[in-house]
TIRO-2110 file (N, C-alpha, C; in Angstrom, 1 decimal):
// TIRO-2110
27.0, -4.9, -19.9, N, 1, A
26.8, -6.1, -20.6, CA, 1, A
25.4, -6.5, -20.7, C, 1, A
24.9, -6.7, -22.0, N, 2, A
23.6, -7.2, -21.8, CA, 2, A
22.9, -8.3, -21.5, C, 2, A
21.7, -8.7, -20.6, N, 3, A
21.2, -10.1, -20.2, CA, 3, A
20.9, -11.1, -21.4, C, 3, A
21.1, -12.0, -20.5, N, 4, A
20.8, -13.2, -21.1, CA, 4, A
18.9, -13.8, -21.2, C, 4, A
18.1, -14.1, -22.0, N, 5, A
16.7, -14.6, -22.2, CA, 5, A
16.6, -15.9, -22.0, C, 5, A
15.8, -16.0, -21.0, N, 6, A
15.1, -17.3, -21.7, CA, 6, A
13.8, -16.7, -22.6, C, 6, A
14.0, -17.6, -23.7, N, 7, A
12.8, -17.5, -24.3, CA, 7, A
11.4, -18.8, -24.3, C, 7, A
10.5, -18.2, -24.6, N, 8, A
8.8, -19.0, -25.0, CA, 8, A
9.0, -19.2, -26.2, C, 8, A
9.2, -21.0, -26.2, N, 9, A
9.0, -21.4, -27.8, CA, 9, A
7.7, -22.4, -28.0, C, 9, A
7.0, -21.8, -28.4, N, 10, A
5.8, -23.2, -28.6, CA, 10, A
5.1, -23.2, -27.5, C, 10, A
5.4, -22.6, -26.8, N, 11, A
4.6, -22.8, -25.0, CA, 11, A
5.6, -23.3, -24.4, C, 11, A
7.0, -23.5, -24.4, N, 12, A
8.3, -24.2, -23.7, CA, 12, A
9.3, -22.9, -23.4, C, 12, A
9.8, -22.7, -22.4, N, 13, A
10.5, -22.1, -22.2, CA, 13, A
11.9, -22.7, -22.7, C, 13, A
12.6, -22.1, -23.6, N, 14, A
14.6, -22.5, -24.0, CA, 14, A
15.5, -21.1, -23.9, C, 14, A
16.3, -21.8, -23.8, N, 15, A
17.6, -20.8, -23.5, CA, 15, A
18.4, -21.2, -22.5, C, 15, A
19.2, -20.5, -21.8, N, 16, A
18.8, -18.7, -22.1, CA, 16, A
20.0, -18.4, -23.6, C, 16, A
19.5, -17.1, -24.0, N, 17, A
19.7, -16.7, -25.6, CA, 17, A
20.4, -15.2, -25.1, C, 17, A
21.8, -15.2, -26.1, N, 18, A
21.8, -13.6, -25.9, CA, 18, A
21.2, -12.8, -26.4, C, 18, A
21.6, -11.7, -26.9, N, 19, A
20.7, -10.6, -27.5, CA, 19, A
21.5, -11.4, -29.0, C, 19, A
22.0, -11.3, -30.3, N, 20, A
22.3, -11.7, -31.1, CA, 20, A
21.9, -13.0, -31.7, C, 20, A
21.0, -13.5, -30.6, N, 21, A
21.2, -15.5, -30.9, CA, 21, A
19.3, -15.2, -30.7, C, 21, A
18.8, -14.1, -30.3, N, 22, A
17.5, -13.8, -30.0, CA, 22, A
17.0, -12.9, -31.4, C, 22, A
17.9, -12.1, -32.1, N, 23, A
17.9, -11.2, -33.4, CA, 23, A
17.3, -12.7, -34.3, C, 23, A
18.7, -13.4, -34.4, N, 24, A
18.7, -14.3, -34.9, CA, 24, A
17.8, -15.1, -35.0, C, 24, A
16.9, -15.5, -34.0, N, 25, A
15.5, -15.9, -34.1, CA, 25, A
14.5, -15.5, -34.3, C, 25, A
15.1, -13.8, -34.4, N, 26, A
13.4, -12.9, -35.3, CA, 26, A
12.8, -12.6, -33.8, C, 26, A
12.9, -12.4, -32.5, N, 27, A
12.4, -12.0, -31.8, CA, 27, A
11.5, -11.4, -32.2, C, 27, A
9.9, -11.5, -31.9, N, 28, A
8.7, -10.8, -32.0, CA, 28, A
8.5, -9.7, -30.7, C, 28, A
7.6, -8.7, -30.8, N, 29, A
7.4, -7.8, -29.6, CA, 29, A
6.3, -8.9, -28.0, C, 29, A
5.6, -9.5, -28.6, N, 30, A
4.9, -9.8, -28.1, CA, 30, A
5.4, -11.4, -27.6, C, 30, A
6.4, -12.1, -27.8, N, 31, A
6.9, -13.7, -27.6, CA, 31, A
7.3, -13.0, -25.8, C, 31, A
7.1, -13.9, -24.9, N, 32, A
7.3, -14.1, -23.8, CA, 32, A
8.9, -14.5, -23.5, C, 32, A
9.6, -13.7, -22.5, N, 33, A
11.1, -13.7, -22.4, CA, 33, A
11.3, -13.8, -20.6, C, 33, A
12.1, -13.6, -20.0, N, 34, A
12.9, -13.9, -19.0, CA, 34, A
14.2, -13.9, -18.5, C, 34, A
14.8, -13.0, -17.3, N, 35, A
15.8, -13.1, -17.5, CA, 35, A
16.5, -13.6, -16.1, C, 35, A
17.0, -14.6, -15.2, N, 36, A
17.1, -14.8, -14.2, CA, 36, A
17.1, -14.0, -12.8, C, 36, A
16.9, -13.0, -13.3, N, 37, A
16.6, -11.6, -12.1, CA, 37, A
14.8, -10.9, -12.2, C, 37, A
14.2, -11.5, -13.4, N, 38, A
12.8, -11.1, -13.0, CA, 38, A
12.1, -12.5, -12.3, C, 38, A
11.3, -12.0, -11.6, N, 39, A
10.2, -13.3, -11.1, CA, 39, A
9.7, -13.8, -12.2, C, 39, A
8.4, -13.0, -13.1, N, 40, A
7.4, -13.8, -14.2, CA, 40, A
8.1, -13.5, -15.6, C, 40, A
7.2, -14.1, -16.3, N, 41, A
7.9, -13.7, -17.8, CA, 41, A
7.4, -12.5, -18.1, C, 41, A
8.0, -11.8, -19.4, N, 42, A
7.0, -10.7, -19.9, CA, 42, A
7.1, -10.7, -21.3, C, 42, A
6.2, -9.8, -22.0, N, 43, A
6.3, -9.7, -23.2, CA, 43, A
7.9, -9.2, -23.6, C, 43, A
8.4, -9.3, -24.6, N, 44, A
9.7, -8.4, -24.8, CA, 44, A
9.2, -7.0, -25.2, C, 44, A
8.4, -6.6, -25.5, N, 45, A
8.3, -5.5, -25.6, CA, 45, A
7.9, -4.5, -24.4, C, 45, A
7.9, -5.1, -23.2, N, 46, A
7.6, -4.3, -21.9, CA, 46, A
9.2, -4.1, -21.4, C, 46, A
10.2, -4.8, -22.1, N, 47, A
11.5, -4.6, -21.4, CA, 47, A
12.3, -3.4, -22.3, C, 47, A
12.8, -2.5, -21.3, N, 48, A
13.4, -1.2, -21.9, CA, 48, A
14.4, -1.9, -22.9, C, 48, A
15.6, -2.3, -22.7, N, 49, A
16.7, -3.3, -23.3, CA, 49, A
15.8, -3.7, -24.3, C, 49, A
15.2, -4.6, -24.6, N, 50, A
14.9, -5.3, -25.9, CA, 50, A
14.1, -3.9, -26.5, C, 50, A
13.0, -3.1, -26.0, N, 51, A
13.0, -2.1, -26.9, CA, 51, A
13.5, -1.2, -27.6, C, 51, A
14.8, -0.8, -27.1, N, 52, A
15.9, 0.0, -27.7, CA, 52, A
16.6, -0.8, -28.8, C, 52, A
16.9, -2.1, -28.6, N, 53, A
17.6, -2.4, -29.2, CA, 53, A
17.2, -3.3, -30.5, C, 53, A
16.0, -3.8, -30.2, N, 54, A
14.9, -3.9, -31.9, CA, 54, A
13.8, -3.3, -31.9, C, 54, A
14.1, -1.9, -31.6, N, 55, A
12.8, -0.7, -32.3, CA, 55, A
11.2, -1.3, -31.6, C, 55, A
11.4, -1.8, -30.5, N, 56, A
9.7, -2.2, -30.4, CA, 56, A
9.2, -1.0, -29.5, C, 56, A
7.9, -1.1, -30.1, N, 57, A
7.0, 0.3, -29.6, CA, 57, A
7.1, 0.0, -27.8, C, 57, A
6.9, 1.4, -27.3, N, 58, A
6.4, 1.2, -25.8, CA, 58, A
5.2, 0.3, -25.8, C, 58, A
5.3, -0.2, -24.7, N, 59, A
3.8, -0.7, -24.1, CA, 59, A
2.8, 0.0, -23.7, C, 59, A
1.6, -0.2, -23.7, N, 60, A
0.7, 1.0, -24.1, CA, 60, A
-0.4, 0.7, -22.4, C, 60, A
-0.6, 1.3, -21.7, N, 61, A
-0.9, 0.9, -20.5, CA, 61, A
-2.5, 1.5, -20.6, C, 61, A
-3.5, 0.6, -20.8, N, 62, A
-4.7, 0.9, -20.7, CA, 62, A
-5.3, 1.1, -19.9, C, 62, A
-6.6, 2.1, -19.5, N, 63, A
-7.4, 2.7, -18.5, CA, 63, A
-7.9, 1.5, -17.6, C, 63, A
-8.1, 0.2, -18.3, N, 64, A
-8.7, -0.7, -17.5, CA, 64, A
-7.6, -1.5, -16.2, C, 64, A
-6.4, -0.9, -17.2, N, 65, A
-5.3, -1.4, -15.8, CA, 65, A
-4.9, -0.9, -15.1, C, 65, A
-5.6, 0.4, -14.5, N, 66, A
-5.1, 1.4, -13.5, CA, 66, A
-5.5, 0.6, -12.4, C, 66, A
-4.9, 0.6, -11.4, N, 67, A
-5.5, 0.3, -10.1, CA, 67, A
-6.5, 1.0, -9.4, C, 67, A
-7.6, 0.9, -9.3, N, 68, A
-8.8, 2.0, -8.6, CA, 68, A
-8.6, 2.5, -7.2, C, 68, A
-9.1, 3.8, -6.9, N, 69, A
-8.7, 4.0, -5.8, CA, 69, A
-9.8, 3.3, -4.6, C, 69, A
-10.1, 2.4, -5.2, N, 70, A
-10.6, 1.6, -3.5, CA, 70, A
-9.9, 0.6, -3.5, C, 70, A
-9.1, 0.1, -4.6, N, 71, A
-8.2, -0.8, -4.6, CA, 71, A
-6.7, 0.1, -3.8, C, 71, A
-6.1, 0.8, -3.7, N, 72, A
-5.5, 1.8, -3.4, CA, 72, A
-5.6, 2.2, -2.0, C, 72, A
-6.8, 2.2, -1.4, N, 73, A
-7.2, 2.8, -0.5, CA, 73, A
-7.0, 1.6, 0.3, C, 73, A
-7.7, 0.7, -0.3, N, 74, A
-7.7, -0.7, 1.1, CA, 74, A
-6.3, -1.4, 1.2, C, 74, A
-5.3, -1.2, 0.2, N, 75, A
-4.0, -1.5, -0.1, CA, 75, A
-3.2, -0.7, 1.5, C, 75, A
-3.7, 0.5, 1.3, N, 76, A
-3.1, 1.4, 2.2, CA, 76, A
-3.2, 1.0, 3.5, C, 76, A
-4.4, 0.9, 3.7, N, 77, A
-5.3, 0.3, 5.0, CA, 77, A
-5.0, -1.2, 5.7, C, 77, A
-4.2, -1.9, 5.2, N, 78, A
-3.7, -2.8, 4.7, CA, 78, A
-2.2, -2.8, 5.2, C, 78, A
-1.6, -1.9, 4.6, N, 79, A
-0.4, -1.8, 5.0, CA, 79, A
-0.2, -1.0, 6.4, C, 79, A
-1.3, -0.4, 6.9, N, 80, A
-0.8, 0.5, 8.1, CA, 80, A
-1.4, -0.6, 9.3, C, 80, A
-2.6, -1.3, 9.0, N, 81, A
-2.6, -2.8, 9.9, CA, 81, A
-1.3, -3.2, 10.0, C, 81, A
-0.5, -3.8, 9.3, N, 82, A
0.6, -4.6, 8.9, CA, 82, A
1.3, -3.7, 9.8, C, 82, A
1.9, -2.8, 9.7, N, 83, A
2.9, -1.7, 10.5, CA, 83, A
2.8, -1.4, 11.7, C, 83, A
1.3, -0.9, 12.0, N, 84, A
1.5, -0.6, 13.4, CA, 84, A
1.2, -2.0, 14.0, C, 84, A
1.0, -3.1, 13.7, N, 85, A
0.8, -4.3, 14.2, CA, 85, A
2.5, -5.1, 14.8, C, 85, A
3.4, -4.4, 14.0, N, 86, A
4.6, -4.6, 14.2, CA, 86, A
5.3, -4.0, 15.0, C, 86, A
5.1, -2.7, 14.9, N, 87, A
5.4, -2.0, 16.0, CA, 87, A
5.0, -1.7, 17.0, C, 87, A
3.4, -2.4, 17.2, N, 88, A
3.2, -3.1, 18.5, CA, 88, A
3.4, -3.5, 19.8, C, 88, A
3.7, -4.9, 18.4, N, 89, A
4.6, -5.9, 19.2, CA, 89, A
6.1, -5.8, 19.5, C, 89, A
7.0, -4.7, 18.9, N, 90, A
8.4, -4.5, 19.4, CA, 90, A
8.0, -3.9, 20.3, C, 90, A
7.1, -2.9, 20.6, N, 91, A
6.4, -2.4, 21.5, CA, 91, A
6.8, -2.8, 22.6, C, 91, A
6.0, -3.5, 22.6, N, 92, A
5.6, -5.1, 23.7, CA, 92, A
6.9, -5.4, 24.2, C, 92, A
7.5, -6.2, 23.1, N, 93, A
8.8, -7.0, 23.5, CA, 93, A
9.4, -6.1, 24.2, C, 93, A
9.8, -4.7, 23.9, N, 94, A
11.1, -3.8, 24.2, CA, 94, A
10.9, -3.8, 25.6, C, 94, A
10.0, -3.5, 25.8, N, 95, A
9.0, -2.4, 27.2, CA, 95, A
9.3, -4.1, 28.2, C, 95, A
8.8, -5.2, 28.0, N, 96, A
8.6, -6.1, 28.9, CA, 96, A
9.7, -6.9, 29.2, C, 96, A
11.1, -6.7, 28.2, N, 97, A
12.3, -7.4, 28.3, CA, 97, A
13.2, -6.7, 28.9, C, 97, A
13.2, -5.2, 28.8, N, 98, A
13.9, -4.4, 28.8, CA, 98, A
14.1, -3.3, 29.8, C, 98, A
12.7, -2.4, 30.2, N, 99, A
12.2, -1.9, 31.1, CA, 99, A
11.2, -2.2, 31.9, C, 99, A
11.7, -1.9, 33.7, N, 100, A
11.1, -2.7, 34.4, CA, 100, A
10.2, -1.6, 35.2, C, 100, A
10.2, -0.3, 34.9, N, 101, A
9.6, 1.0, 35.5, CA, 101, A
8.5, 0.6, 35.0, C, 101, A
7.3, 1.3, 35.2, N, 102, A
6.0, 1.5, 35.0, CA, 102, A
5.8, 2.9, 33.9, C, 102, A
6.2, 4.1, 34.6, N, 103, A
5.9, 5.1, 34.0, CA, 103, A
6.7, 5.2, 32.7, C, 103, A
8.5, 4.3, 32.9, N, 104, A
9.0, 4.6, 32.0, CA, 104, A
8.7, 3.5, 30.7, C, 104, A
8.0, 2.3, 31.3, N, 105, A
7.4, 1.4, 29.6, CA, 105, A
6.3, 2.4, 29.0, C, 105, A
5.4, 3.0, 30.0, N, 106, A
4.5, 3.8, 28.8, CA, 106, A
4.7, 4.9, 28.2, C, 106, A
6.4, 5.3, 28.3, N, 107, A
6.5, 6.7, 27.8, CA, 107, A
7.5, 5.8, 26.3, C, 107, A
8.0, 5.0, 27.1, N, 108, A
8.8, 4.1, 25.7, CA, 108, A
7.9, 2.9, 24.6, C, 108, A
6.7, 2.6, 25.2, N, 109, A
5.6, 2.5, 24.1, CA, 109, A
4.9, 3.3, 23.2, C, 109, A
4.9, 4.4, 24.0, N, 110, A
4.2, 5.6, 22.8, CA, 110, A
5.0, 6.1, 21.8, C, 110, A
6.9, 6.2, 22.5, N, 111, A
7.5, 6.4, 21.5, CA, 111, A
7.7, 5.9, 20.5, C, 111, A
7.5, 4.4, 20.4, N, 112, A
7.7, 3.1, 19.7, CA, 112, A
7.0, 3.2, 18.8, C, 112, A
5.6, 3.5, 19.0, N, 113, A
4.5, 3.0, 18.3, CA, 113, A
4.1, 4.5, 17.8, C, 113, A
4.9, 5.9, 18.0, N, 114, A
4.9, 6.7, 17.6, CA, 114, A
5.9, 6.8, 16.1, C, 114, A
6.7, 6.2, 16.2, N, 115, A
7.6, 6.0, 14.7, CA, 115, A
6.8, 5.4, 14.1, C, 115, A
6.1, 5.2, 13.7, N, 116, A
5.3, 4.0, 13.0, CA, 116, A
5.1, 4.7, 11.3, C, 116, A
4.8, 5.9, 11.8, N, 117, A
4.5, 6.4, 10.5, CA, 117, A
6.1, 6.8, 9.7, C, 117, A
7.2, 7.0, 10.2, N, 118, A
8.6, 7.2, 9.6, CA, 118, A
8.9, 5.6, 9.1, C, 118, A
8.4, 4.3, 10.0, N, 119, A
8.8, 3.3, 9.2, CA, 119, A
8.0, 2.8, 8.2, C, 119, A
7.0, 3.8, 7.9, N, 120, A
5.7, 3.3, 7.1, CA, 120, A
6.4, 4.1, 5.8, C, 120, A
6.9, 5.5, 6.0, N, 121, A
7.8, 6.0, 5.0, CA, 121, A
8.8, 5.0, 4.2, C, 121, A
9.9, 4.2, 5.5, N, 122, A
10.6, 4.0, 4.7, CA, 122, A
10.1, 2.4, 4.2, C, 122, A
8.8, 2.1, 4.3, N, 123, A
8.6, 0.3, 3.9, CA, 123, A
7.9, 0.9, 2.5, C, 123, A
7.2, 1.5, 2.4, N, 124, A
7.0, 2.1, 1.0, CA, 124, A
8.1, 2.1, 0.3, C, 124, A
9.2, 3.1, 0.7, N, 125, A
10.3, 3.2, -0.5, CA, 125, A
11.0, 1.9, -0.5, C, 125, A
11.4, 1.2, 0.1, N, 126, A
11.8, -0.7, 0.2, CA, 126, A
11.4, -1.4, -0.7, C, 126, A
9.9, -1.3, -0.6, N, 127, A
8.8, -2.0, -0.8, CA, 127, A
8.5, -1.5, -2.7, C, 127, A
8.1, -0.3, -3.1, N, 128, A
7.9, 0.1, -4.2, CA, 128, A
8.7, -0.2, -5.1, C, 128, A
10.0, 0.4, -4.5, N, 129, A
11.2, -0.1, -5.9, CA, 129, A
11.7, -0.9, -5.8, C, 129, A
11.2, -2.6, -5.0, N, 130, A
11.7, -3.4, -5.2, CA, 130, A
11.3, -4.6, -6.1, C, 130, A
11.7, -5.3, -6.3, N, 131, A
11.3, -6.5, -7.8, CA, 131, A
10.2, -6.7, -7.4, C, 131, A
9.1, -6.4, -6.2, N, 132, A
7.8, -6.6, -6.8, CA, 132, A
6.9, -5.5, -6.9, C, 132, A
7.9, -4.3, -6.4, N, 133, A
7.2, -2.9, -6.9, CA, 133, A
5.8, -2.8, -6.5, C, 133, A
5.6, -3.2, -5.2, N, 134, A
4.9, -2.8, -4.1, CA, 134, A
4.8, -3.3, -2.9, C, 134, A
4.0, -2.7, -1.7, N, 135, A
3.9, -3.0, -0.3, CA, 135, A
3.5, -3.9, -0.2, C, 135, A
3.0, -5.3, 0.7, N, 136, A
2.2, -6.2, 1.1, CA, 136, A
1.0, -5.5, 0.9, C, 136, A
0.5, -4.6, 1.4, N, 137, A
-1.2, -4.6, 0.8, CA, 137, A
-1.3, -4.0, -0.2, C, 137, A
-0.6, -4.3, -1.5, N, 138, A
-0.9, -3.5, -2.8, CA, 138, A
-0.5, -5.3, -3.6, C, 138, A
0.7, -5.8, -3.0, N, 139, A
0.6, -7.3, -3.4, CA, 139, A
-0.8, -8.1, -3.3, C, 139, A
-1.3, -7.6, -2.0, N, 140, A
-2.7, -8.6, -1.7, CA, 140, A
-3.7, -7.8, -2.6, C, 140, A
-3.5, -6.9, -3.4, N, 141, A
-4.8, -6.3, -4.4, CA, 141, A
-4.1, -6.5, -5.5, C, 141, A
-3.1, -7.0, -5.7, N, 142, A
-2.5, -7.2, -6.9, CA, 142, A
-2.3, -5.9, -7.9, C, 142, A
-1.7, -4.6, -7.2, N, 143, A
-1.4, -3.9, -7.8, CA, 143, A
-0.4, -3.2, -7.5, C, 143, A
0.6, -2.7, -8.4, N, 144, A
2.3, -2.3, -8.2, CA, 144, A
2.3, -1.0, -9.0, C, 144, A
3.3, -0.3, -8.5, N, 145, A
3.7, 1.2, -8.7, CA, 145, A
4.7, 0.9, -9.8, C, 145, A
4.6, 1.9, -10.9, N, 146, A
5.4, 1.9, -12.2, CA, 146, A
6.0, 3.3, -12.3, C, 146, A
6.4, 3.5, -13.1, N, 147, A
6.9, 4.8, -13.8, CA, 147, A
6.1, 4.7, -14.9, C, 147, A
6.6, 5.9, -16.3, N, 148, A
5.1, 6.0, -16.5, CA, 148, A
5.0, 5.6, -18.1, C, 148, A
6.6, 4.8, -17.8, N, 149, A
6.1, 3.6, -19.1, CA, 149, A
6.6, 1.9, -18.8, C, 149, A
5.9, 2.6, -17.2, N, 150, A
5.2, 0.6, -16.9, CA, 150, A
6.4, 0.1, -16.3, C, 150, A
7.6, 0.6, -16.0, N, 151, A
8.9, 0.1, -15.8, CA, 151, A
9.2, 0.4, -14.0, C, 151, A
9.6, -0.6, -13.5, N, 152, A
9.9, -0.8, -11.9, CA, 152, A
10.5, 0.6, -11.5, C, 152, A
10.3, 1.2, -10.1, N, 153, A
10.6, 2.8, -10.5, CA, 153, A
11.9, 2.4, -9.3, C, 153, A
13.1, 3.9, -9.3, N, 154, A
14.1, 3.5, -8.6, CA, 154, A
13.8, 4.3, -7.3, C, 154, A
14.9, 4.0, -6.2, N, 155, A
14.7, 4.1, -4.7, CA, 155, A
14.5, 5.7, -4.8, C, 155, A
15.5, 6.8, -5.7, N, 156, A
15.6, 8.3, -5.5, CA, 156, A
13.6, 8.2, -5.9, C, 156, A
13.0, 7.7, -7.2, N, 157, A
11.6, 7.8, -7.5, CA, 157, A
10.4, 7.5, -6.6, C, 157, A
10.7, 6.6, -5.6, N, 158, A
10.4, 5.5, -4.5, CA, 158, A
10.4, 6.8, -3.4, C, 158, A
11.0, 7.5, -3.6, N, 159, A
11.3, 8.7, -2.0, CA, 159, A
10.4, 10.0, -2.4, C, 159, A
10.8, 10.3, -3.9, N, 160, A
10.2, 11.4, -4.3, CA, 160, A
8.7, 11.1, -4.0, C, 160, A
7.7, 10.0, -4.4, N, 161, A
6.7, 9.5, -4.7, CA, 161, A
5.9, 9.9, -3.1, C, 161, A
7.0, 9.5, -2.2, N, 162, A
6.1, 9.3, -0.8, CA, 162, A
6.4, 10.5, -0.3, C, 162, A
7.3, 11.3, -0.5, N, 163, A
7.3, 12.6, 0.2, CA, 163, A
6.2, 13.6, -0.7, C, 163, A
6.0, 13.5, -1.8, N, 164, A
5.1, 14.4, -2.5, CA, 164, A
3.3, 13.4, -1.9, C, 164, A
3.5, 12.8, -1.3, N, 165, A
2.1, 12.5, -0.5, CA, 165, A
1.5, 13.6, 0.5, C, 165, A
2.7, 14.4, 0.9, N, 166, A
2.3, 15.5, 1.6, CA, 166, A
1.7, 16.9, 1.4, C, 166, A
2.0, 16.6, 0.0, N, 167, A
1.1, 17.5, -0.9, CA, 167, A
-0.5, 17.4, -0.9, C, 167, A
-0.5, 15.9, -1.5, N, 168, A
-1.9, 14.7, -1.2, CA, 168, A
-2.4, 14.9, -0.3, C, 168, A
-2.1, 15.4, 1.1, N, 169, A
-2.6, 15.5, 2.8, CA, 169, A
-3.1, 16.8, 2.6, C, 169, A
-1.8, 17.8, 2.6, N, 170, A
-2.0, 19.0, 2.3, CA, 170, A
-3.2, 20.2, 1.8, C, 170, A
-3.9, 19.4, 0.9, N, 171, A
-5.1, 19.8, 0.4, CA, 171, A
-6.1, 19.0, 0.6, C, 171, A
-6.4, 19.0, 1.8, N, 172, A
-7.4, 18.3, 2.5, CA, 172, A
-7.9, 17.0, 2.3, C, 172, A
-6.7, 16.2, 1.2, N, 173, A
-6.9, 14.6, 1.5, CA, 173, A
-7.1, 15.0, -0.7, C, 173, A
-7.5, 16.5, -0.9, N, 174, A
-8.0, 16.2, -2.6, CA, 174, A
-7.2, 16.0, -3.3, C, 174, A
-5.6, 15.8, -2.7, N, 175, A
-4.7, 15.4, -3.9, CA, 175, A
-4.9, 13.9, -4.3, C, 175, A
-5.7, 13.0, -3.0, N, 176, A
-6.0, 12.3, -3.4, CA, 176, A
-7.3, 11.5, -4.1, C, 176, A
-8.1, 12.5, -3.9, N, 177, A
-9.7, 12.8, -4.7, CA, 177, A
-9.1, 12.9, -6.3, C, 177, A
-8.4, 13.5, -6.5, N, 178, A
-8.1, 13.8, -8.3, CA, 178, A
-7.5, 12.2, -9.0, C, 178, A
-7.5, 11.6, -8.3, N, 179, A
-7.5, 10.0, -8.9, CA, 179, A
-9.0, 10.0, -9.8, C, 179, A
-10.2, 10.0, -9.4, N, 180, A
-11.4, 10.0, -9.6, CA, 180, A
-11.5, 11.1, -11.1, C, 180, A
-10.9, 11.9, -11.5, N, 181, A
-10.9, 12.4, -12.4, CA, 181, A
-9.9, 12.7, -13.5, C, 181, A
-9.0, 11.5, -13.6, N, 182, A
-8.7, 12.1, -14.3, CA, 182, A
-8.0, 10.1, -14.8, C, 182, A
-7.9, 10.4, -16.2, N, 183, A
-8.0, 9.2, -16.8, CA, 183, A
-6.8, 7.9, -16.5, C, 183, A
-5.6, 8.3, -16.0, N, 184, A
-4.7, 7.4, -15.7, CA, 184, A
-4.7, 7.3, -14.1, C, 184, A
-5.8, 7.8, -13.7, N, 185, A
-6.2, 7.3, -12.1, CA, 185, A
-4.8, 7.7, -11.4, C, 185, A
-3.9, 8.6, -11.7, N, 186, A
-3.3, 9.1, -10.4, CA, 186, A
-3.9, 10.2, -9.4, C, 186, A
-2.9, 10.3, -8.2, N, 187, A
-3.2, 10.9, -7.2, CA, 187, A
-2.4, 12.1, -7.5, C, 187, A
-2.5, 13.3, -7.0, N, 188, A
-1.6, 14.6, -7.1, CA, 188, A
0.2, 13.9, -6.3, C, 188, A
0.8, 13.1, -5.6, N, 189, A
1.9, 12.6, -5.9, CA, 189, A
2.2, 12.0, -6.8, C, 189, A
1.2, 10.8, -7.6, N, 190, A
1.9, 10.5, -8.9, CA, 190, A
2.4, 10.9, -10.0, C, 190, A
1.8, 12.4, -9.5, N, 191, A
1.6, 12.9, -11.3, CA, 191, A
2.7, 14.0, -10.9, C, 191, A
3.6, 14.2, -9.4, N, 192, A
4.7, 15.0, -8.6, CA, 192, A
5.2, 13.9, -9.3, C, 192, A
5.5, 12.8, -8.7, N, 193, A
6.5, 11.9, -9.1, CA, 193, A
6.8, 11.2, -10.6, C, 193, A
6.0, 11.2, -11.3, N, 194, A
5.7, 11.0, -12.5, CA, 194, A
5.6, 9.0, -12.4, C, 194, A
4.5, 9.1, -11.7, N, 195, A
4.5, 6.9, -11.3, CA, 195, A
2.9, 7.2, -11.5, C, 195, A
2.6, 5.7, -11.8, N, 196, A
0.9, 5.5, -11.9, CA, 196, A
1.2, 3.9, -11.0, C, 196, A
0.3, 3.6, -10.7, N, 197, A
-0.2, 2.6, -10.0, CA, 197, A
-1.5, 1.8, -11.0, C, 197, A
-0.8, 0.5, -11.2, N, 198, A
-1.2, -0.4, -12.1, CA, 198, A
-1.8, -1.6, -11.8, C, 198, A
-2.5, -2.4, -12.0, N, 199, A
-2.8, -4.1, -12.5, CA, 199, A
-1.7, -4.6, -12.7, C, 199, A
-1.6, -5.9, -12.2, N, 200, A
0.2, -6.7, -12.3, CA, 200, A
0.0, -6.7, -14.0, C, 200, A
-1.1, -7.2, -14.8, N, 201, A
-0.3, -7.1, -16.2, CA, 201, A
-0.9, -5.8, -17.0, C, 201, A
0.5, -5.8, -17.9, N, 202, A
0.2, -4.8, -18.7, CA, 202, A
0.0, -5.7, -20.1, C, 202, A
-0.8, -4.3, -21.3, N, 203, A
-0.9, -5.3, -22.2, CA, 203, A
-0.3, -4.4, -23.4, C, 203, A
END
């Protein structure tokens, strides 16, 4: 069944409109729409649904809205603060609520804070394909992971993306050096995954 729009009339938001009652008003590619499941508005022409169904071109994702890789990098840096900061503190909690040994809180802290990087796997895939289609430190740089025509990517894409990072490790960190050359600023997993990493707008 297809969504329902609010649409941008004048600078006013009305609706919401079906698909027929939106024909009916001559829908433009570029008028601003909404559908009670996205957060912001977008152009109608960035939505797959309205492009199928009155011929509007893809959205064209320009070089200036790639996310840079120091934007990328500190995003990263950012999110692994955030993580091991967490699992820190369950750390903490577990070991000082729970175990009252000595030798055995420091063998159950290291373990703790040794998952970190398996829950750092799965806050990525959570985090990427979810409606804001990125981590907390890619939100605070204001930049989100797409597919590779700009569209929110799904959780199987979200898994492929982060397991093909091991490729990115793999070759001495250069799968992530080929950001730097090459024009849509991916890393050797995005271009595995087929996702770029973007500017929240597209134009």
């Amino acid at each position: 069944m297809s969504q329902s729009y609010i649409l941008v009339i004048n600078g006013k938001p009305e609706g919401p409109f079906t698909i027929p009652e939106l024909k009916a008003r001559g829908i433009k590619p570029g008028d601003f729409v909404k559908t009670d499941d996205m957060v912001d508005y977008k152009e109608a022409h960035e939505i797959a649904e309205l492009r199928e169904l009155f011929g509007f071109a893809r959205p064209k994702l320009l070089m200036q809205y790639y996310g840079s890789f120091d934007q990328r990098w500190l995003a990263s840096a950012l999110d692994w603060f955030i993580l091991f900061g967490v699992f820190v503190l369950l750390a903490a909690i577990a070991v000082f609520l729970f175990i009252t040994d000595k030798q055995e809180r420091i063998y159950a802290s290291i373990g703790i804070v040794a998952f970190t990087p398996i829950g750092k796997f799965i806050y990525n895939v959570v985090m990427e394909s979810s409606v804001k289609q990125a981590t907390y430190g890619k939100q605070m740089l204001k930049i989100k992971v797409v597919d590779m025509d700009g569209n929110r990517i799904t959780v199987a894409k979200a898994i492929g993306r982060n397991l093909a990072k091991i490729f990115s490790v793999l070759t001495f960190f250069i799968g992530y050096l080929i950001a730097f050359f090459n024009k849509q600023q991916q890393c050797l997993h995005d271009m595995i995954a087929g996702t770029l990493v973007i500017k929240e707008r597209l134009v």
